[in-house]
PDB file of N, CA, C and O in Angstrom:
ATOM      1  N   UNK A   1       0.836  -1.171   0.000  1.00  0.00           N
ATOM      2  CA  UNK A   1       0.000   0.000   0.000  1.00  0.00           C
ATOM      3  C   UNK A   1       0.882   1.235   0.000  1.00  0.00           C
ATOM      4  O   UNK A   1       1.688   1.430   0.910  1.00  0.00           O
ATOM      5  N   UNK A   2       0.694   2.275  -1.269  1.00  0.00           N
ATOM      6  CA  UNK A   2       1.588   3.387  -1.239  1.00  0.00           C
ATOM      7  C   UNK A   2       1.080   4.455  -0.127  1.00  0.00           C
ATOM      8  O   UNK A   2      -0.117   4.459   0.160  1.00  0.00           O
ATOM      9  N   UNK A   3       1.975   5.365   0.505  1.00  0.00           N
ATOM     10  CA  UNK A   3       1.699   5.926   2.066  1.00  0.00           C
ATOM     11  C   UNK A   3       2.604   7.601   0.644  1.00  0.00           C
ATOM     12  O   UNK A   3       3.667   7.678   0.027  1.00  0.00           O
ATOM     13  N   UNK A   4       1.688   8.297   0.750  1.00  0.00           N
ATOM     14  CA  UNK A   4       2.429   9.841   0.061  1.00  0.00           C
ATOM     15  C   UNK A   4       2.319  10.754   1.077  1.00  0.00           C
ATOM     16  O   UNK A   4       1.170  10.871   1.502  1.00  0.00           O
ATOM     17  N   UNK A   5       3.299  11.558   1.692  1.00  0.00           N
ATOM     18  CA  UNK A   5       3.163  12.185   2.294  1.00  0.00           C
ATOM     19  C   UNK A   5       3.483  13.582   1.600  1.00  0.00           C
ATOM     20  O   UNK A   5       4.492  13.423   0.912  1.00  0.00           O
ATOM     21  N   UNK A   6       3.000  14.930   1.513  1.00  0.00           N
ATOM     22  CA  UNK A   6       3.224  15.855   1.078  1.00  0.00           C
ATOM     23  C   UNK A   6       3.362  16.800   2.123  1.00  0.00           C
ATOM     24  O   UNK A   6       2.399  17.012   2.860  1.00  0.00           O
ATOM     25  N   UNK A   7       4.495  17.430   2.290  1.00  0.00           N
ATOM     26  CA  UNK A   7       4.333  18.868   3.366  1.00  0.00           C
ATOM     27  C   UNK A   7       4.088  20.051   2.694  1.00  0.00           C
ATOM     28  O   UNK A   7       4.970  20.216   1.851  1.00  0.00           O
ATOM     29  N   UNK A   8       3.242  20.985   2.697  1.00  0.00           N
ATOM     30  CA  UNK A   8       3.164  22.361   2.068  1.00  0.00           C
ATOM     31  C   UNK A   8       2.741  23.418   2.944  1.00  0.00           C
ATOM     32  O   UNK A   8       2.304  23.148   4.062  1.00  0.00           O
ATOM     33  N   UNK A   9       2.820  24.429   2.588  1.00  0.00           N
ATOM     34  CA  UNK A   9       1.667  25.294   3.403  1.00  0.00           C
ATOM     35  C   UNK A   9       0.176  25.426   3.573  1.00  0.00           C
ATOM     36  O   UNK A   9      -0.493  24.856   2.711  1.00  0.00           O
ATOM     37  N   UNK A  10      -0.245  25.846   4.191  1.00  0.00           N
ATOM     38  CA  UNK A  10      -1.612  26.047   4.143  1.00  0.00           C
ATOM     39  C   UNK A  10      -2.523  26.081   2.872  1.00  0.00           C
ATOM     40  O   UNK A  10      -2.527  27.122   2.213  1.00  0.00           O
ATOM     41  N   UNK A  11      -3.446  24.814   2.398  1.00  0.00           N
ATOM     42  CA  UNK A  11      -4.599  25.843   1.240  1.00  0.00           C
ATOM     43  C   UNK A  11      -5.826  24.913   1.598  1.00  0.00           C
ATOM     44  O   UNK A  11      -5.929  23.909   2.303  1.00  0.00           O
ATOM     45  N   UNK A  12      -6.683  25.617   0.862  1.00  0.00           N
ATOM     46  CA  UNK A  12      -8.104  24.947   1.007  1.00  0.00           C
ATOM     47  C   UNK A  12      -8.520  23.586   1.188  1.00  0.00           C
ATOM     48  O   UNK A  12      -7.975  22.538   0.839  1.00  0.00           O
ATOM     49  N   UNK A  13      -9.387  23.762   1.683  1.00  0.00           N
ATOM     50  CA  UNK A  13      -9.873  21.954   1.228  1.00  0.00           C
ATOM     51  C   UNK A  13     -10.080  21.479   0.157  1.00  0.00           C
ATOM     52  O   UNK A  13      -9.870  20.359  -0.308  1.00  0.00           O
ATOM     53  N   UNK A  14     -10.622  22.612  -0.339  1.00  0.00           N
ATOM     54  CA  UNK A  14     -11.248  22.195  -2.016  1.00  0.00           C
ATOM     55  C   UNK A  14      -9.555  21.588  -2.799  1.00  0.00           C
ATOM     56  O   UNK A  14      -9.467  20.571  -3.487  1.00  0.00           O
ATOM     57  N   UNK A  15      -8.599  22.349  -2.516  1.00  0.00           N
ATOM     58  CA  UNK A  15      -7.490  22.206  -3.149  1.00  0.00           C
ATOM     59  C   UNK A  15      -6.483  20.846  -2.740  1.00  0.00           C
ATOM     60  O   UNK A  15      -5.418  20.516  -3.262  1.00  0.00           O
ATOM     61  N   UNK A  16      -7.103  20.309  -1.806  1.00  0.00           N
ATOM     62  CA  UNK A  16      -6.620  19.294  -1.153  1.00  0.00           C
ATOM     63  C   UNK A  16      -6.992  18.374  -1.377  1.00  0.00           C
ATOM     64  O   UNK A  16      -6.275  17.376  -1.436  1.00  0.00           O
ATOM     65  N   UNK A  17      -8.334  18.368  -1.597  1.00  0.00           N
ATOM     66  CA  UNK A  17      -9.404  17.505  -2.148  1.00  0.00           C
ATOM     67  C   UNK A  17      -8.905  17.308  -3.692  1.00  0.00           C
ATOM     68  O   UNK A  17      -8.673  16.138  -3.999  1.00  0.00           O
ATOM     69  N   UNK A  18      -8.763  18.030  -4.432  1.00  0.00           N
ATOM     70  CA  UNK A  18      -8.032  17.894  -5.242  1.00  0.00           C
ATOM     71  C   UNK A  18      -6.582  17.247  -5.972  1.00  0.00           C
ATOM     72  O   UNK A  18      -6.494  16.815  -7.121  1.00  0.00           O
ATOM     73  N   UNK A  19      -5.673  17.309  -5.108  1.00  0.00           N
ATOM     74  CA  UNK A  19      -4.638  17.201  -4.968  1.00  0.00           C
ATOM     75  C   UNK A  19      -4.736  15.368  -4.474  1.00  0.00           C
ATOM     76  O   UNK A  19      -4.405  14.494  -5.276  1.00  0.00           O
ATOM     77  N   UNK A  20      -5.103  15.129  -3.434  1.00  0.00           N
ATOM     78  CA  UNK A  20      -5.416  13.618  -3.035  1.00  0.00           C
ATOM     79  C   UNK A  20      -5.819  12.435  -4.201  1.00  0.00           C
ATOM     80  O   UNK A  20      -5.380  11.328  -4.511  1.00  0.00           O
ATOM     81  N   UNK A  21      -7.308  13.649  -4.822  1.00  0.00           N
ATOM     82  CA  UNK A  21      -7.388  12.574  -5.765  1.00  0.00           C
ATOM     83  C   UNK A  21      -6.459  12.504  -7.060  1.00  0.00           C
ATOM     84  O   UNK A  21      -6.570  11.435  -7.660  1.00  0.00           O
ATOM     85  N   UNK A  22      -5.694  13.288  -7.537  1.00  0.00           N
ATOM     86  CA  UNK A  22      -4.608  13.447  -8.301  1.00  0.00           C
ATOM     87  C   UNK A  22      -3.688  12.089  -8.242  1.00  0.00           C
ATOM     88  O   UNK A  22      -3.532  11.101  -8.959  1.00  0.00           O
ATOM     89  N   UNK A  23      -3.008  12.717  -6.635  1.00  0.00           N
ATOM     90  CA  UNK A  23      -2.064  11.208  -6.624  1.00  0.00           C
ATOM     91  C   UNK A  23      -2.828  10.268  -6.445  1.00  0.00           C
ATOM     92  O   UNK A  23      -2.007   9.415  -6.106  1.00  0.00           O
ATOM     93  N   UNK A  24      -3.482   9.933  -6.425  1.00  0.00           N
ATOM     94  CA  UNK A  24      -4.091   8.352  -6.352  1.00  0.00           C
ATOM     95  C   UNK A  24      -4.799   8.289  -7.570  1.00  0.00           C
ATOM     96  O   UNK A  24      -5.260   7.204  -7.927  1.00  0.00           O
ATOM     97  N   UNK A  25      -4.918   9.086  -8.110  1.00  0.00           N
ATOM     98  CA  UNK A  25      -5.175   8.800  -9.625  1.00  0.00           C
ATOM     99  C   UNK A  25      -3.693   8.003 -10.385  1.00  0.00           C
ATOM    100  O   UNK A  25      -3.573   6.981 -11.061  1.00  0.00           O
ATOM    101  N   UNK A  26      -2.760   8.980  -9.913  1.00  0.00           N
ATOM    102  CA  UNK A  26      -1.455   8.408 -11.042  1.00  0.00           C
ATOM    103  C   UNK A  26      -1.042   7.093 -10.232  1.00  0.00           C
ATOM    104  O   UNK A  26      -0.168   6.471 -10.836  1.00  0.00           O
ATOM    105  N   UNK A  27      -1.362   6.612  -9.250  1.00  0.00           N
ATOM    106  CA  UNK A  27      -0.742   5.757  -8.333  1.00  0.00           C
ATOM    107  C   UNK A  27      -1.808   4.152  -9.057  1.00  0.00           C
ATOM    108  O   UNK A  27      -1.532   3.021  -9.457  1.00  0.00           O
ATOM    109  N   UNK A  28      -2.882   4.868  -8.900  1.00  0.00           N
ATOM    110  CA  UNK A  28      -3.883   3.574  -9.337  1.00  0.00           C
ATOM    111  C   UNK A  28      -3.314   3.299 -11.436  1.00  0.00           C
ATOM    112  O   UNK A  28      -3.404   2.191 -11.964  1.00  0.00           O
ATOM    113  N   UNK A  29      -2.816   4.521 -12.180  1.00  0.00           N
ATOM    114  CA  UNK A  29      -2.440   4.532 -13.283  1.00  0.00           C
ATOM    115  C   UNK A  29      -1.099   3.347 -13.223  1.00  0.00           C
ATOM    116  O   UNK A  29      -1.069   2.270 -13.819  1.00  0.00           O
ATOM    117  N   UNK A  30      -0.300   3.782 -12.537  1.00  0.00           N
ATOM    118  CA  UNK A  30       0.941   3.610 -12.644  1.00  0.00           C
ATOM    119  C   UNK A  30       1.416   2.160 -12.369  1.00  0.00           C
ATOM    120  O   UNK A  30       2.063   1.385 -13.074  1.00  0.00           O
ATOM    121  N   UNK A  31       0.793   2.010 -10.883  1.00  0.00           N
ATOM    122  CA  UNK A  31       0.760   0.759 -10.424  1.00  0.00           C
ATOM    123  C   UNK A  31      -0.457  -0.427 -10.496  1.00  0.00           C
ATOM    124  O   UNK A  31      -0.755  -1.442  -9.867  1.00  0.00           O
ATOM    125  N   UNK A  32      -0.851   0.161 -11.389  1.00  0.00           N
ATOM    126  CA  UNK A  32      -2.396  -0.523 -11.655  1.00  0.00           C
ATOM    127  C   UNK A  32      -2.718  -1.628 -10.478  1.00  0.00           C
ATOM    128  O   UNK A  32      -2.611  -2.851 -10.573  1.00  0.00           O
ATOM    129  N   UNK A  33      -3.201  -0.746  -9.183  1.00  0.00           N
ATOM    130  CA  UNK A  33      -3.717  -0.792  -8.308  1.00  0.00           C
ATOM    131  C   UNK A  33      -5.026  -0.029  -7.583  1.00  0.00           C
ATOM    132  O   UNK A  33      -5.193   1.123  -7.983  1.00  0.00           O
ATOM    133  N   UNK A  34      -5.961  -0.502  -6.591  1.00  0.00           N
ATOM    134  CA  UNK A  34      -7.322  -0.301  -6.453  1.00  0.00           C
ATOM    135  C   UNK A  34      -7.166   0.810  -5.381  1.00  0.00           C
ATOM    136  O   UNK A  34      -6.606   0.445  -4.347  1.00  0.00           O
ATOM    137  N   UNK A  35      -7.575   2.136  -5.454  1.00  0.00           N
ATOM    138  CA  UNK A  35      -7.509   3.469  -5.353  1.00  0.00           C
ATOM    139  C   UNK A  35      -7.584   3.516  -3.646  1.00  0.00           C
ATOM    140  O   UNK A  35      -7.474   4.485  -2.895  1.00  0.00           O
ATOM    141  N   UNK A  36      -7.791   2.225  -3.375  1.00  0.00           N
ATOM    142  CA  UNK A  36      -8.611   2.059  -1.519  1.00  0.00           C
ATOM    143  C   UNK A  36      -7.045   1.413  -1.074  1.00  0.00           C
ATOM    144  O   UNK A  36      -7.133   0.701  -0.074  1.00  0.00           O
ATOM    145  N   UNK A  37      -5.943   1.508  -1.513  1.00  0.00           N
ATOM    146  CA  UNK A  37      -4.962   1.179  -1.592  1.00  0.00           C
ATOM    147  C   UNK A  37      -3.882   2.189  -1.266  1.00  0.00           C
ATOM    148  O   UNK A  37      -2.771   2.119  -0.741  1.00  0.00           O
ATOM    149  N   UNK A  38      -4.599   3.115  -1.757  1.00  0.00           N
ATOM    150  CA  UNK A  38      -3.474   4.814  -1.770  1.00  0.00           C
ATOM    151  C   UNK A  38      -4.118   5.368  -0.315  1.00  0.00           C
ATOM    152  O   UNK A  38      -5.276   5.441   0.096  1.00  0.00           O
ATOM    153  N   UNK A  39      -3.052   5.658   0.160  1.00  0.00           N
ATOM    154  CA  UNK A  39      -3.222   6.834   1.114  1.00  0.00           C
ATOM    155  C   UNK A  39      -1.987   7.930   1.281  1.00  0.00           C
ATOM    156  O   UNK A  39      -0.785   7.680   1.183  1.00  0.00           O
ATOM    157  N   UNK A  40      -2.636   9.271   1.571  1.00  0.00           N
ATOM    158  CA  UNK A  40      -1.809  10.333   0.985  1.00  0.00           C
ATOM    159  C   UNK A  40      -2.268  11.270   2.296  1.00  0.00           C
ATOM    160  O   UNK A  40      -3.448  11.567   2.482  1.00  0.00           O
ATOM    161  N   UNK A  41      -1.358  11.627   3.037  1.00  0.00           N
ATOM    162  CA  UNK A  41      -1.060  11.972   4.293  1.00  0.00           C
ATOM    163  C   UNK A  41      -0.555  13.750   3.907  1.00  0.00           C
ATOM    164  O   UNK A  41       0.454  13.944   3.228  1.00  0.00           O
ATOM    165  N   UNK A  42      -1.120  14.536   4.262  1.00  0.00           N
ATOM    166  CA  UNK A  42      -1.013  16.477   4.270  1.00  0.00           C
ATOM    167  C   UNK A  42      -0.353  16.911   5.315  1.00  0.00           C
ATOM    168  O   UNK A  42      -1.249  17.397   6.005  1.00  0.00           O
ATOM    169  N   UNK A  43       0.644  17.053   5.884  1.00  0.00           N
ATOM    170  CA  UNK A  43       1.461  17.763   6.562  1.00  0.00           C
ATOM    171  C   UNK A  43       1.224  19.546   6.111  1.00  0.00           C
ATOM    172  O   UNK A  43       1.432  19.886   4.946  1.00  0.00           O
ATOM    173  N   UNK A  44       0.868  20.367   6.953  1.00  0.00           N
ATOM    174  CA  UNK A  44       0.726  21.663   6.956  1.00  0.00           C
ATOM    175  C   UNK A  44       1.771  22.206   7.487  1.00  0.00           C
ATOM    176  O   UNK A  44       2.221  21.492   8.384  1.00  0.00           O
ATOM    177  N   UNK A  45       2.471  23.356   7.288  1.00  0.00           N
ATOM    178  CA  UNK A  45       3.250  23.923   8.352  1.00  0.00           C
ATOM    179  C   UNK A  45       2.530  25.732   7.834  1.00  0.00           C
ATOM    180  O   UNK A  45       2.266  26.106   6.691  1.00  0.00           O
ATOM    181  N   UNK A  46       2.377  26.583   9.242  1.00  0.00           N
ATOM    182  CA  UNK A  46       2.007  27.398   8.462  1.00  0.00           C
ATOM    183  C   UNK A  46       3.098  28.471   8.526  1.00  0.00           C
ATOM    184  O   UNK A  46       4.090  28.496   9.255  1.00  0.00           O
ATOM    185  N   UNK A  47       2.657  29.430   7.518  1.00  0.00           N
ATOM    186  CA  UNK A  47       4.260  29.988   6.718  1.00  0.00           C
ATOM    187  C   UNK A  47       5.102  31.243   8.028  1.00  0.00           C
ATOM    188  O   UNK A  47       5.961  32.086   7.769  1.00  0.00           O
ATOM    189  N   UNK A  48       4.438  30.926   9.446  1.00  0.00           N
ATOM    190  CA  UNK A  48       5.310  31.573  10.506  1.00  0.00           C
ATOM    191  C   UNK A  48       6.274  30.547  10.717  1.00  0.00           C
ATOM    192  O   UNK A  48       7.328  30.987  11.177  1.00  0.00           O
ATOM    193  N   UNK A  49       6.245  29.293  10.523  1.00  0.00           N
ATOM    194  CA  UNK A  49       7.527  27.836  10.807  1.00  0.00           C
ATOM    195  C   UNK A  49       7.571  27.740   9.910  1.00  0.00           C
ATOM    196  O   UNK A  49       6.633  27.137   9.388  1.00  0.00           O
ATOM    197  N   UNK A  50       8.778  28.294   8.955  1.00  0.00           N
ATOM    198  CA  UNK A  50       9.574  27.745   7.855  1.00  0.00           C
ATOM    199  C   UNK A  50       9.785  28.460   7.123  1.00  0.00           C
ATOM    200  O   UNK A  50       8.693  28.752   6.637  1.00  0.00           O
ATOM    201  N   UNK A  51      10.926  29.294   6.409  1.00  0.00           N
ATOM    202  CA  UNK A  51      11.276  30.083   5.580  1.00  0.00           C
ATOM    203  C   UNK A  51      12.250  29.478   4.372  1.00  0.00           C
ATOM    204  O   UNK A  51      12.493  28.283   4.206  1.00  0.00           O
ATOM    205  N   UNK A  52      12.530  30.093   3.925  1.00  0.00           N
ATOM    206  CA  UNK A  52      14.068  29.428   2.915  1.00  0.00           C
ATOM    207  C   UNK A  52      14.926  31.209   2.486  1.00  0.00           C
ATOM    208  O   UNK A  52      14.636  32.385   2.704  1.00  0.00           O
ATOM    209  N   UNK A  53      16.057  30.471   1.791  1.00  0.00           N
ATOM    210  CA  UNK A  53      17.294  31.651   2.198  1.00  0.00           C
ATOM    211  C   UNK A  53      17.067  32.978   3.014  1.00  0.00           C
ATOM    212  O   UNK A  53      16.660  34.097   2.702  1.00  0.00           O
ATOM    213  N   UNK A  54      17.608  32.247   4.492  1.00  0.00           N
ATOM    214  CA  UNK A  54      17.276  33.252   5.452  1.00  0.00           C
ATOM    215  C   UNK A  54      15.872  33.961   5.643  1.00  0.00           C
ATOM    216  O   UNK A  54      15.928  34.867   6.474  1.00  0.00           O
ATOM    217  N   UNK A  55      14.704  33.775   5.106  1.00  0.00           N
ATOM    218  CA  UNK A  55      13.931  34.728   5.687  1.00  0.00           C
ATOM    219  C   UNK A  55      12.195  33.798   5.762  1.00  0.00           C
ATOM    220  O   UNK A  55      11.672  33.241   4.798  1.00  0.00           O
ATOM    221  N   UNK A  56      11.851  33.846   6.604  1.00  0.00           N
ATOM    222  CA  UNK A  56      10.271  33.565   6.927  1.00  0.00           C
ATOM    223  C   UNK A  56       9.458  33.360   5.807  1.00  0.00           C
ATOM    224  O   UNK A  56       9.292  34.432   5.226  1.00  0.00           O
ATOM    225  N   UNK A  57       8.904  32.464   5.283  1.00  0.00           N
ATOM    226  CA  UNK A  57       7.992  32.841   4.240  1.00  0.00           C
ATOM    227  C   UNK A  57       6.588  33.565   4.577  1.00  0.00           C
ATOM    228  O   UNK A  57       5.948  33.827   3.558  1.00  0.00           O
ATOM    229  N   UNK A  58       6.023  33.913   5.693  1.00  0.00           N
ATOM    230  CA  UNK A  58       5.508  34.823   6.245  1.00  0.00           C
ATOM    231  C   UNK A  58       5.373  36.131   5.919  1.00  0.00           C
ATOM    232  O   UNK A  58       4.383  36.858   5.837  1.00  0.00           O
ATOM    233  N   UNK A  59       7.640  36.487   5.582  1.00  0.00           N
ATOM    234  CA  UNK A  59       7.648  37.527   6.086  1.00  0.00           C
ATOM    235  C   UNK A  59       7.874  38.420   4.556  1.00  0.00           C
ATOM    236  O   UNK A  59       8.100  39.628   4.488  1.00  0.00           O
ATOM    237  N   UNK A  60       7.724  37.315   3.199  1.00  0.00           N
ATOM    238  CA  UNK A  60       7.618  37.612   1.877  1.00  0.00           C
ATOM    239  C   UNK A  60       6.196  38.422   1.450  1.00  0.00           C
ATOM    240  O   UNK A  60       5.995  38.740   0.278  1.00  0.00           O
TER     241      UNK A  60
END
């Protein structure tokens, strides 16, 4: 059973909802396997924890 974990920032549900069924679309494509098989795990961080070269993405 494939386990996807994605970390991003914060977005909608709608967009998440989205995104879930995406990879388990290419996962059920790829590995021609049954979609109740995929699970795809959302890690949030929101953009006050975590920046890149030196600065907050917050603070962009």
């Amino acid at each position: 059973m494939p386990i996807v974990t994605v970390q991003q920032g914060p977005r909608s549900v709608e967009l998440k909802r989205e995104l879930v069924a995406r990879i388990t679309d290419a996962f059920v494509d790829a590995y021609k396997i049954p979609a109740d098989t995929v699970q795809v795990w959302i890690n949030e961080t929101p953009a006050d924890s975590w920046g890149s070269a030196g600065t907050l993405t917050a603070d962009k």
